[in-house]
N, C-alpha and C positions, 0 to 999 in steps of 0.2 A: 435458485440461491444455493450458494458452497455452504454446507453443514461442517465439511468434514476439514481439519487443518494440521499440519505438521508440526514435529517439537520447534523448528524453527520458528512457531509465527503466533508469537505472544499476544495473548488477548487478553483481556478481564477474566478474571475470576465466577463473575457473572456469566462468561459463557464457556468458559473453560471447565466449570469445577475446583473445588479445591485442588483435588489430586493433579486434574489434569495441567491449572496453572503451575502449581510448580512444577512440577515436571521439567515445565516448559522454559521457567526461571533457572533451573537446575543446569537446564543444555545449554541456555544463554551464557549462564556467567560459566562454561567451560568444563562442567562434571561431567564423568564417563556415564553416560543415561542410556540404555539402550534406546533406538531410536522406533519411534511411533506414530501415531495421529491423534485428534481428539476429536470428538462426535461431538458439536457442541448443544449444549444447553437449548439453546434457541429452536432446535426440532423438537426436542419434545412439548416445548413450551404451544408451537404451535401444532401439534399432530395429536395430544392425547389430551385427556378431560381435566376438568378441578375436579378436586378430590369430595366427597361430601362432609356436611357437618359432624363431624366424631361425635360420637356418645362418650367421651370418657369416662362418667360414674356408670356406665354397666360395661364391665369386663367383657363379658361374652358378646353383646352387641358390637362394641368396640371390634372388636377380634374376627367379628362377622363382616363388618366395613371394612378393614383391611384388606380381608379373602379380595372380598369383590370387587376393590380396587385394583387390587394386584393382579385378579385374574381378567381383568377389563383389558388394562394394562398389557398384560404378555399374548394375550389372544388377539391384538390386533399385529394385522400383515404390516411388515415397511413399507413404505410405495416404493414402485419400482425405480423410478429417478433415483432417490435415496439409496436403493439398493443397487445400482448399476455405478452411483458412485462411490458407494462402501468398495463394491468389488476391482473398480479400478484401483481402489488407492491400496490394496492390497497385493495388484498385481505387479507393484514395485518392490516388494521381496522377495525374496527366493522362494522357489513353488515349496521348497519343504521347512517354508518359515512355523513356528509353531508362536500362540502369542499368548499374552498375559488381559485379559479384558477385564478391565477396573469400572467399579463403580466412582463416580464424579462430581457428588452432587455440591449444588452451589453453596450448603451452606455447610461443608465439611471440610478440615484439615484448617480449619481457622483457627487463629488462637486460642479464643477462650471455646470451641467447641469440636475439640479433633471428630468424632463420629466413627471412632475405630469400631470396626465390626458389625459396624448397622447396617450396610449394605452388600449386596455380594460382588466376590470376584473368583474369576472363571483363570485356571491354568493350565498351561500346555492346550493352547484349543489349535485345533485346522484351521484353516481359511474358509473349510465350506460351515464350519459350525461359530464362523464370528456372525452371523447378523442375529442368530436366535439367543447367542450369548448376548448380545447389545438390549435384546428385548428383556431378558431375565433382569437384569442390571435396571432399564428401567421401569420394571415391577418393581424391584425390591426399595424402591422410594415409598414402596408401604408397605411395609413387613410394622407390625404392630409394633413390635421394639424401636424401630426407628420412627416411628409417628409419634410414641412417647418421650422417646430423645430430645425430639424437635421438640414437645409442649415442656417438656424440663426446661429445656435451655430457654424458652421466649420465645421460638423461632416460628414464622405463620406456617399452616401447611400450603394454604395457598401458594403462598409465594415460592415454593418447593420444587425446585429441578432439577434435572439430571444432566448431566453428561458423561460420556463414555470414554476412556483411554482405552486405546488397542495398541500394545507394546512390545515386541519381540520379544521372546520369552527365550531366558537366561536359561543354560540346562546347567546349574551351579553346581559348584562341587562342595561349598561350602557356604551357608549365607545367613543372616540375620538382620539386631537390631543394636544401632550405638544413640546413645541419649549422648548429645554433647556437653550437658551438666546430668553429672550423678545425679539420681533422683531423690537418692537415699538419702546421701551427705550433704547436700547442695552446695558442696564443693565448688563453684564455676570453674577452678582449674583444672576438675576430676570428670574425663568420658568415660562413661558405662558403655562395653563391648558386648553382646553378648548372643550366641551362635552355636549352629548345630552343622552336623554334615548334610550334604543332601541342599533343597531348596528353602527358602525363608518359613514356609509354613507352620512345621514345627517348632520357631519357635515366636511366629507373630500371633500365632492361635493360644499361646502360653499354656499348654497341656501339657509339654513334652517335657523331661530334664534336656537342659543344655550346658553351654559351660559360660564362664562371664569373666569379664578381668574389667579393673576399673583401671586409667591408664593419668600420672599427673601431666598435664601436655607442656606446664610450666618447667618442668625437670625431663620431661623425654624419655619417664620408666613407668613400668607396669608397676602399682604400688599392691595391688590384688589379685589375686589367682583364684578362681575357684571351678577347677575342673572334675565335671562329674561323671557318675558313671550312665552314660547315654544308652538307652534301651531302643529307640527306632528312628529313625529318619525318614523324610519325603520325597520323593523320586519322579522325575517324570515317567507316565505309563503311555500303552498307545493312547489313550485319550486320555486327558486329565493326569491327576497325578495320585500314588499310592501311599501306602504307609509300610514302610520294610522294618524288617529287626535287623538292628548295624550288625556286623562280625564282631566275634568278640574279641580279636585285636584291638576295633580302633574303640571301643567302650568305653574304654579308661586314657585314652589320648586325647590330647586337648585338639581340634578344629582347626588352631589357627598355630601358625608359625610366629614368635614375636614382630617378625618385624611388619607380616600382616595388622595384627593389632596395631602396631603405633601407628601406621598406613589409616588405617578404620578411625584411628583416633584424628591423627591431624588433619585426614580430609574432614571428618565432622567439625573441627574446630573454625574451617574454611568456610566450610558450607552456613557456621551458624554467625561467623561474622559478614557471610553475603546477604544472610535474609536478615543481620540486626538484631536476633533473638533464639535462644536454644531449641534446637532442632531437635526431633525423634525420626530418625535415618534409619531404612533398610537396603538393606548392601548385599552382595553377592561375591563370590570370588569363580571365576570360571578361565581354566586356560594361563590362571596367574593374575589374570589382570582383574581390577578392584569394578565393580559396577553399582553406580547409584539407582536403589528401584523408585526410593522415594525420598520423601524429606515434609515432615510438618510440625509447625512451632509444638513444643512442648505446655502441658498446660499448667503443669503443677511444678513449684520447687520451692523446697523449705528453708524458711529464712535464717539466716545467720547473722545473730546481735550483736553485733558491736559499739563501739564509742567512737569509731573513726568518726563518724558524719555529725552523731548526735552531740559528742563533746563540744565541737563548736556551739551548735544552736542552744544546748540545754549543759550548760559548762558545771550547774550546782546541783544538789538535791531538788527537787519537784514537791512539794504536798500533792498530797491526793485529792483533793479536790480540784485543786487548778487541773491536774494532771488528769482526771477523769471527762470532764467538762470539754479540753483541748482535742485530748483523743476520738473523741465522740468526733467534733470540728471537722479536725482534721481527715479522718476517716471518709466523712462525706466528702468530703473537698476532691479528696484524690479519686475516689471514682469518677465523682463529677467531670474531672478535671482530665482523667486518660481517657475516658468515654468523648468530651470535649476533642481531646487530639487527634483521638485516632491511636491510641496507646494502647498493645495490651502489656500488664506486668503482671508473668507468672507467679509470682511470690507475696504474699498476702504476710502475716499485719509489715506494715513499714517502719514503725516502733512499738518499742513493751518498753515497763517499766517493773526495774528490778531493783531491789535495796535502796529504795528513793532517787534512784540515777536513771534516767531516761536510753534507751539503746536503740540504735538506730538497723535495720537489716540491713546490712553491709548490701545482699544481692542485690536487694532493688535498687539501690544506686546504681552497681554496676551494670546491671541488665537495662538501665533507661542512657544509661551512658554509651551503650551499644547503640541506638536508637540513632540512626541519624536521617531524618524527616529530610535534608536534600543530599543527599548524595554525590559533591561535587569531585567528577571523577578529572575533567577537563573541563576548562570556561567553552569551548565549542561542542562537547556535548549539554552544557547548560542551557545554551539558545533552544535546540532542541525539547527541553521538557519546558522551558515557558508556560505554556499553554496548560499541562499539567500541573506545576506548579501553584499558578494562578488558581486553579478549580480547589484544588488539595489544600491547599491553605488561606482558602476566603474566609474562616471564620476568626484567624490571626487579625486580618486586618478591621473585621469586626468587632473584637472582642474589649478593646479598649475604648470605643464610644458605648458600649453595652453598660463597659463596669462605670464609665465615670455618670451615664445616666443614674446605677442603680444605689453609687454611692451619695447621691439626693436625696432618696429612700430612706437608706443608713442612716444620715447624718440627722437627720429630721426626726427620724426613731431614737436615735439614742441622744439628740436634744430633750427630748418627751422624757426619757429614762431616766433623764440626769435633772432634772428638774423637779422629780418627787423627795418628799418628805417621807420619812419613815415614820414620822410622829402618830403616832394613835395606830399604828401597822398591826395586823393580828397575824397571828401565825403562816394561816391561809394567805393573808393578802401579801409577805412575804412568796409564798411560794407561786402566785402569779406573778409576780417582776421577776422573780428566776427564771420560770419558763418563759415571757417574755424576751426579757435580756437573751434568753441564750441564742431564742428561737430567732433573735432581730441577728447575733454574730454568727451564728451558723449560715442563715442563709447568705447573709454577705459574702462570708468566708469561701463559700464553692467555688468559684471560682480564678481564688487566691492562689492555688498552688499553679493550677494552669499560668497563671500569668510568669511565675518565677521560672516555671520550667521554659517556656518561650522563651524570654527574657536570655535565657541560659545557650538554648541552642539557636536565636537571631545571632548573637553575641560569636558563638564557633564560627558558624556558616559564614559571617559576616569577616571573621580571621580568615580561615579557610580560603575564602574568595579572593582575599587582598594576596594573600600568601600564593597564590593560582596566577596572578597577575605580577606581582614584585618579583615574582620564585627567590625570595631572600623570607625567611622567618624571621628573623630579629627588624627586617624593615615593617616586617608586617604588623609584628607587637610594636612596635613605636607607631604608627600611622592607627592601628587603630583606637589606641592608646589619645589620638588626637582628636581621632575623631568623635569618641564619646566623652568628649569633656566638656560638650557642648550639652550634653543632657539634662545637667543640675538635677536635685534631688532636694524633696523637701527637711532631709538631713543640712543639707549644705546651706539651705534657709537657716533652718535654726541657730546654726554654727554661727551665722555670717549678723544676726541678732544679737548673738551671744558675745559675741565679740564686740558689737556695738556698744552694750554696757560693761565691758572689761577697758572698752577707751573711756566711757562716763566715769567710769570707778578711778580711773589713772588720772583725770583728772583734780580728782582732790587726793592728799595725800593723807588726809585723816582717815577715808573710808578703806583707803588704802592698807593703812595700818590696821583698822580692822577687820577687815577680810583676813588679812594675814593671821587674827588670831583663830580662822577657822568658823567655818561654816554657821554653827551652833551660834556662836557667841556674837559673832556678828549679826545674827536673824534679831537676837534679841538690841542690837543699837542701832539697827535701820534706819528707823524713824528720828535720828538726828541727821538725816540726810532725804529728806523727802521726795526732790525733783529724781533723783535714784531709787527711790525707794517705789516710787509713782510705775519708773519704768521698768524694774523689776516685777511687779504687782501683773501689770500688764502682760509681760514676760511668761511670769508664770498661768493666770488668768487661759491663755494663748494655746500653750504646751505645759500642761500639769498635768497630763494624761501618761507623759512620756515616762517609760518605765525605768527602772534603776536597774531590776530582775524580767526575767520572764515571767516569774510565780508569783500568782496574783496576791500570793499572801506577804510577797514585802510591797513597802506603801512607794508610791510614784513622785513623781516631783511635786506634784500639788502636796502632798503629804510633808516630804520631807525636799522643801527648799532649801534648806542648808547645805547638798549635794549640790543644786546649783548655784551658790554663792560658791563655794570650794572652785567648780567649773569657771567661774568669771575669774576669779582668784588667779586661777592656775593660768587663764588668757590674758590676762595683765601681765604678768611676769613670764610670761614666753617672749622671746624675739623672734617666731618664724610668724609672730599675725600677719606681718604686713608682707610678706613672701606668700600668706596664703591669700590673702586679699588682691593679688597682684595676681594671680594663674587664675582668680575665678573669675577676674574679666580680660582675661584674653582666652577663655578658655572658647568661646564660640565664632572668634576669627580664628583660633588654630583647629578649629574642627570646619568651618567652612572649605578653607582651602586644602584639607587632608582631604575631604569631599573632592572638591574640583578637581584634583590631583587622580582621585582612585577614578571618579567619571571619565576624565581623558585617557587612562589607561585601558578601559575598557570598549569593545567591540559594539560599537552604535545599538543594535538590538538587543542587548545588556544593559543600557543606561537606564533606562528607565526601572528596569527590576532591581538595581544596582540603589539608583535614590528613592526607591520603597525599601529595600532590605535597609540604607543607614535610617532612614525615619522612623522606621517599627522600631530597631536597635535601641534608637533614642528612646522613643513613645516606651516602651518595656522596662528600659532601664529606670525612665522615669517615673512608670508608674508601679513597679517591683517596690520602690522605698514607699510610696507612698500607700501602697496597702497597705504596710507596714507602720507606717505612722498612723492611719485611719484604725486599723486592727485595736491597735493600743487605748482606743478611747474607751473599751471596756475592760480593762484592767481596772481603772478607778472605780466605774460602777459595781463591777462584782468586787474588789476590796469594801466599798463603800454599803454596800449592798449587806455581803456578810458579815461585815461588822456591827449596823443595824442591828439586826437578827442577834449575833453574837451578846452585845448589849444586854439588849433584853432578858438574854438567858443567865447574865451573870447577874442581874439586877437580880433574877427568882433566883438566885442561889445554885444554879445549874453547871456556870463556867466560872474560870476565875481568869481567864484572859479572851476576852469577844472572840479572837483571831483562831480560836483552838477548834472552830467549826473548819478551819483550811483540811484537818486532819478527820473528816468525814470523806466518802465521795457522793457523788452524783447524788445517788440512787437514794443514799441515806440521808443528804441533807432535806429531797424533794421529798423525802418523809415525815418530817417534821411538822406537826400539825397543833403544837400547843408549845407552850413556857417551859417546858420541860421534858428533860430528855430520860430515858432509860437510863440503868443502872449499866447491859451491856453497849450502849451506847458511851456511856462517857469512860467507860474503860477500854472500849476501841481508839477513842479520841488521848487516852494517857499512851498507852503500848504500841502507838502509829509517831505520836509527836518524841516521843522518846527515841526512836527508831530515827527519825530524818533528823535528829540533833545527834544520834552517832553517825550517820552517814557524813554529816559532814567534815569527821574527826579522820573517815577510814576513805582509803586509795581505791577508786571501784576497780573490780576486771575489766582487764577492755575487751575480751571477748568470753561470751559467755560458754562459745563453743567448747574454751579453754577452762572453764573456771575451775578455781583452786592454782591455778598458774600464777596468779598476779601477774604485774607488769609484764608484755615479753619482752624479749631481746631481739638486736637483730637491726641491722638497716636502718635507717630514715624513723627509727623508733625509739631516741632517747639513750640506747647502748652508750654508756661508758668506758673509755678505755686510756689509762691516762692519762687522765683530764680532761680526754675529748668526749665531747654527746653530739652522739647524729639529730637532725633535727629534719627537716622538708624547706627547703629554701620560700621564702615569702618576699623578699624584698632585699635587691643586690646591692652590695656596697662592706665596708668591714669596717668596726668601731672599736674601740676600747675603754670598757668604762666599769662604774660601779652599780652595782643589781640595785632594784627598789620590788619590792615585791608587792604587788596590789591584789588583794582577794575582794576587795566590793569600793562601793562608795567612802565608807569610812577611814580609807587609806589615801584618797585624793589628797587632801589638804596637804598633806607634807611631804609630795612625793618632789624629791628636789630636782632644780633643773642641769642637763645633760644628762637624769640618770639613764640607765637599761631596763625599761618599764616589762617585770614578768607577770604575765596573769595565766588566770586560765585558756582564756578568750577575751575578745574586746565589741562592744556594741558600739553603734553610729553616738550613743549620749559620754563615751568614753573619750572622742575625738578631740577634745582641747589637751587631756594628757600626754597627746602623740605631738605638739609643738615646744613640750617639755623634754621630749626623750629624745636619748641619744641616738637607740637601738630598742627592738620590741623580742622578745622573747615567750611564745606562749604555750600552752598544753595542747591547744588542738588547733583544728585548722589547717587549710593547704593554703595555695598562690590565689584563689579566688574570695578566703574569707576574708573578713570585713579588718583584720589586723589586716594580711597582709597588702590587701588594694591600699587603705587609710598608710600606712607604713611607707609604699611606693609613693604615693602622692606628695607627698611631705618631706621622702628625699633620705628617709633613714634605714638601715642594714635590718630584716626579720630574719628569723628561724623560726618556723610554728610546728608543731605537733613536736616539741620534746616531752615526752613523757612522763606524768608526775614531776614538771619542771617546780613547783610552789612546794614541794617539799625536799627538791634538789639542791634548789638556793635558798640562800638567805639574805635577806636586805644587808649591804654591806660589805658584799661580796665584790669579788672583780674580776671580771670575766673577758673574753675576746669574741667577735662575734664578727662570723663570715657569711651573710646572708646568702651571694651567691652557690656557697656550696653546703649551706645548710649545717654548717658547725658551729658549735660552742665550747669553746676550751678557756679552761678554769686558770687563771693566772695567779691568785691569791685572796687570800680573806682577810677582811677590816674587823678588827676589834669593836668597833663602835660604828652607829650606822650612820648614813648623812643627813637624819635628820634629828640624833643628836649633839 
């Protein structure tokens, strides 16, 4: 059997090693790698023993196991087959090749466990000292630091192998390490450069002073310098390699020429869009020319808060309780959920919460947005990974008969939950339906973010592939555009209800009129319309779970049906019903035949993978919303839940509004163990609610990298200049009209029709106001949020993410709106607004 294989001939990880695979990936996708072999994995697996059961609680015994491991290990001879083919494949360089012999094991240079320095590597060696070098390499799979590496990280030792790279050894004149994100700033437009004279050793051992530059790759300059004064460098010797004292010319000279740097930088930046995730790169310069020694995902990088992402999802102030409870959630969810994919993401928490506004880490989006699970480089290399794809993503096609089993589960639990009585409740028996309740949405929840993010990248992959087929991108957003119309969504249920009695309502002209006088007032004359009133009941009965807020602390539609009268209201006096009514049934013969169309386009061994990627598409889209409407059913129970409780406390003279336990968290409210609360208790509860009712008076940061900046300038950011505001295009087309400004539900009823509907953000329960509008105008959000999809479908001009837009306008205003290029220019202001 072949042990031993070349950088040309790509294997598994499993038998290459960390190191050794990429390497291998490295020469593939075309970086200058000096050239090698790899020993693989698979001979040691069969040639040398299992390791024995460690003692980990005695030190010493521990440290005793290792010896003998190691010495078991290096004291055994190669066989000679093995070593007669070691020695051939070395006799294809040059007799006075000197080489690099790397440790490889399988479970290093991974994402989340690089293994920097646990194992050894041998430099400058002969040809006649690689086979003892291959042996040291695999002893040091038990050097007691690396056996406790592996029990930190989870790793078996068992399962522990080795493989060896033997690499032609660079004689550098200059060499180091670039991070393609700063590690410092987490910058992602910022590489860390940083390098000594002589070979990499000095400064991959991190002893040495070296010199470093941090390089923007967006702008194409060294934005840091910091060149030091270098005391020694590392040299190749006759064997191995030394430690010299530099001259004291080059001491105080920097290593690198500038245009080396940006060289170091833009090939990192290469390298980390080939692997999909930030690279830690060691580089050489020898002769002039750039050489790659290595390349492994980075494991760490510090997050960057922003409001880009979060401002959509989380548009208002949060309470800390909903806010504590969520977090918890969602935290699980995303491990769950990238362990589920096959995801690693460097950068840890994914939101905090600052001054009652929710922030989202800018990196992690963009580091998953790097991530592309297939990689369609050509439709004829696509036929080729078939087979791999299939294996690599079988639990996609799993994963939605999983959730709709487990949401039987759910739905059954939180019928039980929602079916108790608080009455005679004691303090305790509150705080088991807490933990209940949470424990019933958390575990749902895990596998809730996996689904959006699939949902997210079937959705590209599935553009991508038509765009690979059309070669026209505007044919390919129209065609796929057709083809998930056939998805439906349990939003587009509701709408398509909702509408139902908005035609019941139009036809009396009495109910008519009172609707018109607004939500409130109409709830209370219902009941002189009762076959309405019946099917309203039902209505609500149905979806009264459905939230108004994210924050469990404002009340839902079952609370406050007057939001959905306003909503019927507002679908009676629209004229696009019956234009939306008319696309949702042709929407699955214009996606049939968008189908048939992309299948005939495609390469016979294609088709089949072609009509599983549109049916996941659908399956994801369709059940993305529907987590989402299923999620929501514990909103009313935790309102309904802490209010109970709340109750009770204002009954003992404890609260004076039930709701003001929202401004507890978690931890605090599961403390609660009688009628009565502390004294620093209810003054946490005054100083916290005080706070999220200024929050909502004040403009948050959008980056907190920045803060004290306020708003920035700039681009696609709301910039003024004019009369013009840059915005991010969401939906093409150009209108001209007058502003209505919507900050919650309580602005629906009078928003008049054709106005220029501006909010923060828009949820799927905001959707009848978009048959009222002219044009949508919002604070956050790009081309995939829920304004701008709802905006396109309905045929009206967006701009989203203009910045602090609800305190830029004012209802009354008249503005021009170019959705295609993402402008909004100010034309004049009305005296009096249009709905007096």
């Amino acid at each position: 059997m072949t042990y031993i294989t070349g950088f040309e001939r790509l294997l598994n990880i499993e038998e290459d090693g960390g190191k050794g695979h990429h390497l291998k990936q490295l020469t593939a996708f075309g970086f200058n790698v000096p050239e090698g072999v790899v020993v693989g994995a698979s001979f040691y697996r069969e040639n040398y023993p299992a390791p024995p059961a460690f003692t980990y609680e005695d030190e010493a015994k521990l440290g005793e196991q290792c010896e003998e491991m190691a010495e078991k290990v290096s004291s055994m001879p190669l066989p000679e087959a093995f070593a007669s083919e070691l020695r051939e494949h070395l006799h294809r360089f040059p007799a006075e090749t000197r080489y690099a012999v790397r440790s490889s094991s399988t479970y290093e240079d991974l994402a989340g466990a690089a293994f920097a320095g646990q194992h050894e590597t041998f430099l400058n060696v002969t040809a006649d000292e690689v086979a003892e070098k291959v042996r040291e390499c695999f002893a040091s799979l038990w050097q007691k630091h690396a056996v406790l590496y592996r029990r930190y990280q989870g790793f078996s030792q068992e399962g522990a192998s080795m493989a060896v790279v033997i690499q032609r050894m660079i004689a550098a004149e200059t060499a180091g390490v670039a991070f393609s994100v700063d590690p410092v700033s987490g910058n992602l437009d910022y590489v860390l450069v940083e390098g000594n004279y002589g070979v990499g050793e000095s400064v991959v051992g991190g002893e040495a002073v070296t010199d470093s530059w941090v390089v923007d790759t967006s702008q194409g300059r060294i934005v840091e310098r910091r060149v030091s004064e270098k005391e020694y460098y590392v040299v190749p010797a006759e064997r191995g390699v030394k430690t010299r004292l530099l001259p004291p010319e080059y001491r105080e000279t920097p290593c690198l020429s500038d245009e080396q740097i940006l060289e170091i930088a833009g090939v990192a930046k290469k390298i980390e869009r080939e692997f999909q995730t930030p690279q830690d790169i060691e580089w050489a310069y020898a002769d002039g020319r750039l050489y790659i020694l290595q390349a492994r995902p980075q494991t760490t990088i510090p997050p960057r808060f922003t409001r880009d992402e979060s401002a959509e999802r989380f548009p208002e102030p949060l309470t800390p309780l909903t806010w504590s409870y969520v977090e918890d959630a969602f935290n699980a969810s995303l491990e769950h959920s990238l362990r589920l994919m096959n995801v690693h993401l460097p950068t840890r928490p994914w939101f905090a919460l600052r001054n009652c506004y929710v922030y989202g880490n800018q990196n992690a989006v963009r580091l998953l947005a790097l991530n592309k699970p297939i990689e369609l480089r050509t439709v004829d290399t696509l036929v080729d990974e078939l087979t791999f794809i299939e294996e690599k993503f079988r639990w996609v096609m799993e994963l939605p008969n999983a959730w709709m089993r487990d949401l039987d589960t759910y739905l059954i639990r939180v019928g039980k939950l929602g079916a108790v009585s608080f009455d005679g409740f004691s303090a305790p028996d509150f705080q088991r339906y807490f933990k209940e309740l949470f424990s019933t949405a958390k575990e749902y929840f895990l596998p809730n973010i996996a689904i959006s993010m699939t949902q997210g990248f079937l959705t590209r992959t599935l553009f991508e592939y038509i765009a690979a087929v059309k070669g026209d991108l505007y044919e390919a957003q129209t065609m796929l555009k057709q083809i998930i119309t056939a998805s439906g969504t349990k939003t587009g249920q509701i709408n398509r209800e909702l509408y139902e009695l908005a035609k019941e309502a139009k036809r009396t002209p009495e109910l008519m009129s009172l609707l018109a006088e607004g939500g409130k007032r109409a709830l209370a004359g219902l009941d002189r319309f009762p076959d309405f009133a019946a099917s309203f009941r039902s209505f609500i009965d149905n979806y009264g779970h459905r939230e108004i807020s994210f924050d469990y602390y404002k009340p839902t539609w079952a609370e406050a049906p007057e939001v959905v009268l306003d909503l019927i209201h507002l679908a009676a006096t629209s004229g696009k019903q019956e234009k939306a009514g008319k696309k949702e049934k042709l929407g699955k013969m214009v996606s049939l035949k968008a189908t048939q169309e992309l299948l005939e386009l495609s390469p016979k061994p294609l088709r089949y993978f072609v009509n599983e990627l549109v049916r996941l598409t659908l399956t994801y889209t369709y059940i993305d919303d529907l987590e989402h409407f299923q999620t929501t059913r514990v909103n009313l129970l935790a309102r309904r839940a802490v209010g109970a409780l709340g109750t009770k406390l204002v009954n003992a003279g404890q609260l004076t509004d039930p709701y003001d336990l929202f401004f507890l968290v978690k931890e605090e409210l599961e403390s609660i163990d009688s009628f009565e609360l502390s004294t620093e208790m209810r003054e946490k509860i005054a100083l916290r609610k005080e706070a999220y009712l200024r929050a909502y008076e004040q403009e948050p940061a959008w980056d907190l990298t920045k803060e004290g900046e306020g708003m920035p300038t700039g681009e696609n950011d709301g910039e003024e200049s004019e009369g013009l505001l840059r915005g991010i295009p969401g939906s093409p087309g150009e209108c001209e009209g007058v502003i209505y400004v919507v900050r919650g539900p309580e602005d629906f009823a009078n928003m008049p029709d054709q106005a220029i509907l501006v909010a923060r953000t828009t949820n799927p329960a905001w959707t009848p106001l978009f048959y009222k509008a002219k044009g949508l105008i919002t604070e956050s959000g790009g081309p995939l949020s829920h304004g701008a999809v709802t905006a396109r479908e309905v045929g009206i001009p967006a701009v989203m993410c203009v910045r602090g837009a609800l305190k830029r306008f004012k209802t009354g205003e008249r503005v021009r709106l170019d959705g295609r290029r993402g402008h909004v220019h100010r034309t004049s202001v009305q005296t009096r607004t249009p709905a007096s």
